[in-house]
Structure formats: structure tokens, C-alpha cells
C-alpha positions as CSV (number, residue, x, y, z in Angstrom):
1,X,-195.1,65.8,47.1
2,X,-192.7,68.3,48.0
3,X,-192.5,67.8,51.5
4,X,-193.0,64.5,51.3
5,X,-189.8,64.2,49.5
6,X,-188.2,66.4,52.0
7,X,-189.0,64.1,55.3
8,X,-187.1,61.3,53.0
9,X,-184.6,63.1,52.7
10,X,-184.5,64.2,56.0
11,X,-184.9,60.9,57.1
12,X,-182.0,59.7,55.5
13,X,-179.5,62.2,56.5
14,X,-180.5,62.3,60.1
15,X,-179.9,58.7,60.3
16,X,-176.4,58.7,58.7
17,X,-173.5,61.0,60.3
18,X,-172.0,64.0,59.5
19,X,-168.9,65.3,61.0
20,X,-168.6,69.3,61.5
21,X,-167.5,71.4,64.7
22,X,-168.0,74.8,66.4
23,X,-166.5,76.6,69.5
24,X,-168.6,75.7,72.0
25,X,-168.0,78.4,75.1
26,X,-171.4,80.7,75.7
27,X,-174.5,81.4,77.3
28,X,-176.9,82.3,74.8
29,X,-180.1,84.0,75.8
30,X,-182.4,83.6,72.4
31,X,-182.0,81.1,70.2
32,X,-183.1,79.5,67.4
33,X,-182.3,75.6,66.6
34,X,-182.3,74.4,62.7
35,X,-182.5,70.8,63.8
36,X,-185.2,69.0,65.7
37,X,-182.8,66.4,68.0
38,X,-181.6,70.2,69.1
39,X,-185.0,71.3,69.5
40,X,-185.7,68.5,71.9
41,X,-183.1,68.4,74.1
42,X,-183.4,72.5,74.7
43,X,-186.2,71.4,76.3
44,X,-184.8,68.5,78.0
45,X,-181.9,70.8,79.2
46,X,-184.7,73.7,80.8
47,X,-184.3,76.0,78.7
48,X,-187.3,76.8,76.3
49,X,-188.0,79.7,77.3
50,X,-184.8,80.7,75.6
51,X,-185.4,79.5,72.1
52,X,-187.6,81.8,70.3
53,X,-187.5,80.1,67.0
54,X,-187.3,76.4,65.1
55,X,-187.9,74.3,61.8
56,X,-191.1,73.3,60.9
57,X,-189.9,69.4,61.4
58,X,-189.5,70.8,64.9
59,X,-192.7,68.6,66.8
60,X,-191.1,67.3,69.6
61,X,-191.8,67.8,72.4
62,X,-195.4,68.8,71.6
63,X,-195.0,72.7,72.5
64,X,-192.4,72.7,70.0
65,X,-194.9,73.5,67.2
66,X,-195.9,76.8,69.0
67,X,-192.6,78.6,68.7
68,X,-191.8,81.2,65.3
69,X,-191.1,78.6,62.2
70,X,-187.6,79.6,60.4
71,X,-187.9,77.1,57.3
72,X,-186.9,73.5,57.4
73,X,-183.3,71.6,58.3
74,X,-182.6,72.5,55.0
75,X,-183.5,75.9,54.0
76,X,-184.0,79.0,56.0
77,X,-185.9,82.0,55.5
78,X,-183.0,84.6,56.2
79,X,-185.1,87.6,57.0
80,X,-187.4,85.6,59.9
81,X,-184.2,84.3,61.1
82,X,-183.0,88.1,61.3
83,X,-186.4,89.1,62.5
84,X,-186.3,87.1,65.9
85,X,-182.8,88.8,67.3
86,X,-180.8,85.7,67.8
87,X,-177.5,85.8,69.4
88,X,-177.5,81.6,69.0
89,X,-177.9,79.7,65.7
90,X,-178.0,75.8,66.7
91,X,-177.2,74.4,63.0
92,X,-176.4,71.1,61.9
93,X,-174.7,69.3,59.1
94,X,-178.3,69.5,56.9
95,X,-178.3,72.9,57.1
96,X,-177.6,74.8,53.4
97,X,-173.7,75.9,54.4
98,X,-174.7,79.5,52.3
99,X,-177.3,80.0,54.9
100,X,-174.5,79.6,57.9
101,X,-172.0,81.6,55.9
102,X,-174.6,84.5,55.3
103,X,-175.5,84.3,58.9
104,X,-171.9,84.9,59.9
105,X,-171.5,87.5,57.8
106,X,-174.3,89.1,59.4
107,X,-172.8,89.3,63.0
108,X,-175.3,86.4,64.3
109,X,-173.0,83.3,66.0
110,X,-173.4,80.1,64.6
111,X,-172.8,76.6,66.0
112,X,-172.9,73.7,64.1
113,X,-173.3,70.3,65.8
114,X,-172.5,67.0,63.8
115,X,-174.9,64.3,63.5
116,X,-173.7,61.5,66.0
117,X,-172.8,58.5,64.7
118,X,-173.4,56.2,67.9
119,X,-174.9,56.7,71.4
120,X,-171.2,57.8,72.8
121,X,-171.7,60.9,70.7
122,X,-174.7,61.7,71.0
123,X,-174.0,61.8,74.9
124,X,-170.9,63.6,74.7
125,X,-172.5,66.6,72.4
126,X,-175.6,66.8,74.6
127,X,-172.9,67.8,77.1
128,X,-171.4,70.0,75.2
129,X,-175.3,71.3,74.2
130,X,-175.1,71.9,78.5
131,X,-172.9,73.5,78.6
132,X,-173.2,76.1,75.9
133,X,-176.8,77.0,77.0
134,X,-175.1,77.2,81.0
135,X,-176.8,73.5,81.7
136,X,-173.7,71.8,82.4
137,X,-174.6,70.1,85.5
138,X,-178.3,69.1,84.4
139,X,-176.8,67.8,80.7
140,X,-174.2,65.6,83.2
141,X,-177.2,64.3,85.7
142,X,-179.3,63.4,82.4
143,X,-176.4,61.4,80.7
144,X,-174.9,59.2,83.4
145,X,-179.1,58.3,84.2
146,X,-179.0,57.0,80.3
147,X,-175.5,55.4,80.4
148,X,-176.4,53.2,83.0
149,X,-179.7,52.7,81.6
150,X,-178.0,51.6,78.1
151,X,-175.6,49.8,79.9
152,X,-178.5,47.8,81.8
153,X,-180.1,46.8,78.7
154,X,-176.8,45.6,76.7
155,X,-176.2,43.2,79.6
156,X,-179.7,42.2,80.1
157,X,-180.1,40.7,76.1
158,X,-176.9,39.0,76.2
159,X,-178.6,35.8,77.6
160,X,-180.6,35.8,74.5
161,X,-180.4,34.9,70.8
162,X,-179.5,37.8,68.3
163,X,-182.2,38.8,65.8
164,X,-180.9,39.4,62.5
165,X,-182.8,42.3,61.8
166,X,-183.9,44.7,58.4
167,X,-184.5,48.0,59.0
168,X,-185.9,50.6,56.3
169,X,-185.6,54.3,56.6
170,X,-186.6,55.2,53.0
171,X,-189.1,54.3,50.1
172,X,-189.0,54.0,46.5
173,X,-186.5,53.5,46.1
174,X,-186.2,50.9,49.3
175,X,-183.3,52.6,51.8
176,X,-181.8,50.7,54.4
177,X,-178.9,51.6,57.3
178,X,-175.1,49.7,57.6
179,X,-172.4,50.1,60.1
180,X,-171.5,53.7,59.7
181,X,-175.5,54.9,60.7
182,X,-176.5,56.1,64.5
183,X,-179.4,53.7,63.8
184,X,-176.6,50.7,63.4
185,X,-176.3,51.5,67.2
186,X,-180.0,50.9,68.4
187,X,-179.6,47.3,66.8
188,X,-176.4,46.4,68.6
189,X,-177.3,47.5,71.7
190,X,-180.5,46.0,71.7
191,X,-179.7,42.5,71.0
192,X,-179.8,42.5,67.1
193,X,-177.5,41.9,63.9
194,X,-178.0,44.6,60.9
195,X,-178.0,42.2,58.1
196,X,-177.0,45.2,55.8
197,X,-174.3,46.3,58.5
198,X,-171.5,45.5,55.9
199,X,-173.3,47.1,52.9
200,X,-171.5,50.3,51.5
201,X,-174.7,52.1,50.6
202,X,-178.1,52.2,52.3
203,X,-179.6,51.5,48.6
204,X,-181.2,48.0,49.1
205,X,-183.7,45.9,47.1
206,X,-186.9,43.7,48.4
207,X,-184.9,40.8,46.5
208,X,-181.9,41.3,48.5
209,X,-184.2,41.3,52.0
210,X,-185.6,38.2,51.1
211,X,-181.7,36.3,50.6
212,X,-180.9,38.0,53.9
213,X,-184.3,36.8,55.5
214,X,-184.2,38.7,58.6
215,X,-186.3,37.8,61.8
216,X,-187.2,41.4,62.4
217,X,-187.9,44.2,60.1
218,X,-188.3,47.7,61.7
219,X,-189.9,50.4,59.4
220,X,-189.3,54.1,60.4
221,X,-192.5,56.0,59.5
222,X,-190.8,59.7,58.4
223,X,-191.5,60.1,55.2
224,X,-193.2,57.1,54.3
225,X,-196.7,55.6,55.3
226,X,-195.9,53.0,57.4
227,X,-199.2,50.5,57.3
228,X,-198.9,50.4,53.5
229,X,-195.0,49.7,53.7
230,X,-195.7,46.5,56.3
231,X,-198.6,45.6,53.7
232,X,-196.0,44.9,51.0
233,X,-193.9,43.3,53.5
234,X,-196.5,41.3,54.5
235,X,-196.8,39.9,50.9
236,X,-193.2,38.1,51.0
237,X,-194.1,35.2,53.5
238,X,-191.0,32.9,53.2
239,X,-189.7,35.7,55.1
240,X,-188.6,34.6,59.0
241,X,-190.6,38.0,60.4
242,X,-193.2,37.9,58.2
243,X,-194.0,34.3,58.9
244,X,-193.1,35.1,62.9
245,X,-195.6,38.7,63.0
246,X,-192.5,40.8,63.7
247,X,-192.6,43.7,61.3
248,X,-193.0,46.8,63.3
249,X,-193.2,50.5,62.8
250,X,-191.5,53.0,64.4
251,X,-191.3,56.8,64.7
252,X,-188.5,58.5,62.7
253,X,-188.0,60.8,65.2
254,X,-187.3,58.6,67.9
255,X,-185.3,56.2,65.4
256,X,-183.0,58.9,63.8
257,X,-182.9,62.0,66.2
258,X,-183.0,61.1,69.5
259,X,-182.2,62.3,72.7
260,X,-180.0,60.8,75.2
261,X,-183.5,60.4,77.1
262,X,-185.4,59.2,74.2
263,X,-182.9,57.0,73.1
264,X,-182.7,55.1,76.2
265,X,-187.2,54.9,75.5
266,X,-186.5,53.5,71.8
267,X,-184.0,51.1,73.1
268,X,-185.7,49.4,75.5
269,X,-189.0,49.6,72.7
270,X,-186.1,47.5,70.2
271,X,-185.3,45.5,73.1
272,X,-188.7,44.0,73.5
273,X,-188.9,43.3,69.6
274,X,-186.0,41.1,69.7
275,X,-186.6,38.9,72.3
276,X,-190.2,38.5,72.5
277,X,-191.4,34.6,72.1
């Protein structure tokens, strides 16, 4: 139950920005990332080999799950933290600020990245990922490949309708995403209209989906099991994506803490959801 709560949580926070900020100047030879968007683009960037340690939300890319566990986004265990050597702590705004602060104190360097609140930053701290791990070049090549590719796909939906679209991030209770969420983003871009865009909290209620009556309702799996969240859906049929088939669930992971890669893949999957037939 534990855990369970945790990937909400997780969930949540990943999808929602942070600000925070670092000085971002060094090669680092071993490293450790607290976040898993940071896991995953270490290995985008090359340079696994360097990390010698992660959280145990840490599963993508696949090889991920083999390197030394340090706790979650949240908490740490200090002493494995210690235990590996680092001269590179990859934090984010999740991490337990007593944890950073007793890793300074320590001597071990500490960078901690904001969540990004749109594709723009996401981008421009990859680059700044780059060039801390002495991937400047490669982190460059990577994003102009994805800003065209985004780019691409906001002009190619223009020529169609815009879904209004629900998406949920959280269970029990029911948790949705406005304007000021990276997820807000994925729906623009794609050809879609949050309908809780304007909403000042991401607390929502099944009566409040149905007045909205979106076409599309996306359901990100972290945290929550997915099948049984579109069976209750499924049960509201005066609603436009119930009645039309177009509930769909996708992974947390790609939804909340993507790559500048795996963004682009999750956009064009969103893409297809709001203008199929």
C-alpha cells in the first residue's frame, strides 16, 4: 500500500513543475541520478557507464533496473549514497531538501534540476544535462531532431478539429492536470483542449467530467491500475469518449517524465488519439 501510495504521489509531482537551479559547469565521472527523466536521458546522452547508482522508480530504459538502488525520488538511504563514491548527485525538486543539504555537507556536489513545465524546458535543461556530463554536442544533435519533429506534428493537426480532452493522473481521490502541468503541453501540441486547463487544482470529481464531457480521456497508469480505472469510465455512457471508444491508457512514464526523445514518441501516440475517425 505503501508504495502504491508513493507512485501517486510520484505521479503527481512529476507531472506538475517545480522550479529550483544549480551551477551547471562539470564533467562528472560517477554519478548517481535521484530522478528517473534523469536516469533516461544519461543513457540517451552515452553516458551509462558513468552512473553507478539510481532510484528504484528508475526502469527506463530497461538496463536501468541493473545499476545500485539509492531509495526512491523521495527518500535516500545516505550511507549507499556514500557507499558508491559519487562526485555527481542529479536531484530534483522531489527529492527530501535534508537529504541534499546533508549531502553538501558531506563534500559530495549536488545538482538539482527543476521539473519542466513545457517541452521548451525540458529541451533547454537536457542541454544543460549535455553539457554537464561533457555531451554538449550529442544533447544539441538530439534536441533540434525533436524540435522539428514537435514542430511537424503541431502543424500537421491544425487541419483538424480539437478534441476536448480529460486526462487523469491520480486515483481516489480522482486527480486531473490544468494549464501550469508539463502534461498541459502534450494536449496542446497534439491537437487537443484540457477541459480542466483553467482549473486551479488538479482535484477533480467524476461529476464534474461528465458536465465537461470530453471526447477523449487519457489515463496514466503510475500508480493506479489502468483497465479497472477505464472500467468505471466505461460505466458513464452519455459521455462523448465513452460512447465514441476513446478512453485510452497510457504509461506514466512516458506521460510525466519524458525525454526530449520520448516526448516526441508520446506525442505523435496523442496525436493519433485525437484525430482518429
Amino acid at each position: 500500500m505503501r508504495i502504491i501510495l508513493l507512485f501517486n504521489l510520484i505521479t503527481l509531482a512529476l507531472c506538475f513543475p517545480l522550479r529550483a537551479g544549480e551551477d551547471l559547469s562539470s564533467v562528472n565521472q560517477r554519478i548517481i541520478s535521484l530522478g528517473p527523466a534523469i536516469t533516461e536521458q544519461l543513457y540517451l546522452l552515452g553516458v551509462q557507464e558513468r552512473l553507478v547508482g539510481c532510484t528504484i522508480f528508475c526502469k527506463r530504459p530497461k538496463e536501468a533496473e541493473n545499476k545500485e538502488k539509492v531509495g526512491t525520488v523521495i527518500e535516500i538511504n545516505l550511507e549507499k549514497v556514500v557507499s558508491l563514491s559519487p562526485d555527481l548527485v542529479l536531484a530534483t525538486p522531489l527529492t527530501d531538501f535534508r537529504y541534499v543539504e546533508k549531502l553538501k555537507k558531506i563534500g559530495i556536489k549536488v545538482v538539482r534540476f527543476p521539473l519542466a513545465g513545457d517541452f521548451n524546458q525540458l529541451s533547454i535543461q537536457f542541454l544543460e544535462l549535455g553539457e554537464i556530463v561533457g555531451r554538449k554536442q550529442k544533447a544539441e544533435e538530439i534536441v533540434i531532431v525533436a524540435r522539428k519533429e514537435v514542430e511537424r506534428i503541431k502543424e500537421a493537426v491544425e487541419c483538424f478539429p480539437k478534441r476536448t480532452v480529460f486526462v487523469q493522473v491520480g486515483a481516489n481521490p480522482l486527480f486531473t492536470v490544468n494549464e501550469d502541468s508539463f502534461v498541459h503541453d502534450f494536449i496542446k501540441l497534439a491537437g487537443g483542449i484540457n477541459v480542466a486547463g483553467r482549473v486551479k487544482s488538479g482535484f477533480y470529481s467524476r461529476e464534474k467530467v461528465l458536465n465537461d464531457n470530453p471526447e477523449v480521456i487519457i489515463i496514466a497508469t503510475m500508480g493506479i491500475i489502468g483497465e479497472e480505472e477505464k472500467g468505471i469510465w466505461q460505466k458513464y455512457k452519455t459521455i462523448k469518449a465513452v460512447k465514441n471508444n476513446r478512453i485510452y491508457i497510457i504509461d506514466s512514464y512516458a506521460l510525466c517524465s519524458p525525454t526530449p526523445v520520448s516526448f516526441v514518441e508520446t506525442l505523435k501516440e496523442m496525436q493519433k488519439y485525437f484525430i482518429r475517425n
